[in-house]
C-alpha positions, 0 to 999 in steps of 0.5 A, a space after each residue: 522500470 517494471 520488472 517481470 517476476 516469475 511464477 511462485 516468486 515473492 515481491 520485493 519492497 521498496 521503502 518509501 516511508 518508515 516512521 518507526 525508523 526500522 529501514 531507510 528510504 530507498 532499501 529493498 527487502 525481501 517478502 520475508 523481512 517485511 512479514 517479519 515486522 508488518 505487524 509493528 506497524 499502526 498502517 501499511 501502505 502498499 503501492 503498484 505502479 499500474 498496469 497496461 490498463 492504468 499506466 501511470 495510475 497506482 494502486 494503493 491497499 491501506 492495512 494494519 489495525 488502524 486503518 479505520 483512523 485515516 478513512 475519513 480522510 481518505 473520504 474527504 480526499 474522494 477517493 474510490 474507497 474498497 474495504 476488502 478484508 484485510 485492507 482498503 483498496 484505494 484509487 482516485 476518479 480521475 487524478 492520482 492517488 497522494 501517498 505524500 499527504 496520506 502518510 502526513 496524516 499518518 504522522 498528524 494522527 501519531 500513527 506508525 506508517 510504513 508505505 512500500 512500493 511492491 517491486 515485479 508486480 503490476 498489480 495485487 493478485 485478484 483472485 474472487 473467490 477470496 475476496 471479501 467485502 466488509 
């Protein structure tokens, strides 16, 4: 179930995947709280449910100081790979993104992951003008 977030407001997070064991699976927390420890993380998966356009297709931003680590395997798995600033947006030409084995390589390579869905919003803001490719 989508909800509608209000103008100005900040998302929430669902945890879907913490390997550093600060939140469990299933717990919501505020923006604030997951700006507070985003940076003890090797990787950050963040994920949308899609919006009226892809129904049913996720979109997915890998972050953190290592995100170089997983792109070859994320290359390997073909997916559509946008290096923006701060993170990779990532998407797959015809079938579904899978977080599952993307946070499995995570764990493989020893990295600490944390992969949150973000709650209210149908997708990340695209604002062009602060958009930058690497």
């Amino acid at each position: 179930m989508k909800t509608k977030m209000t103008p100005g407001k900040r998302p929430e997070y669902e945890i879907k995947w913490d390997t550093a064991g600060l939140f469990k699976v299933g717990q919501v927390i505020p923006d604030s709280q997951y700006n507070s420890v985003k940076e003890e993380y090797d990787l950050r998966m963040k994920e949308w449910d899609g919006d009226d356009k892809t129904p049913g297709e996720g979109i997915f931003h890998i972050s953190g100081r290592k995100r170089d680590a997983i792109k070859s395997f994320l290359e390997e798995k073909r997916y559509v790979i946008t290096s923006e600033y701060f993170h990779y947006a990532i998407r797959a030409r015809g079938k579904n993104v899978d977080p599952l084995a993307i946070s499995l390589k995570t764990r493989e390579l020893g990295l600490k992951l944390l992969w949150v869905r973000v709650i209210g919003k149908s997708g990340p803001d695209r604002d062009p003008e602060r958009r930058r490719l690497r």
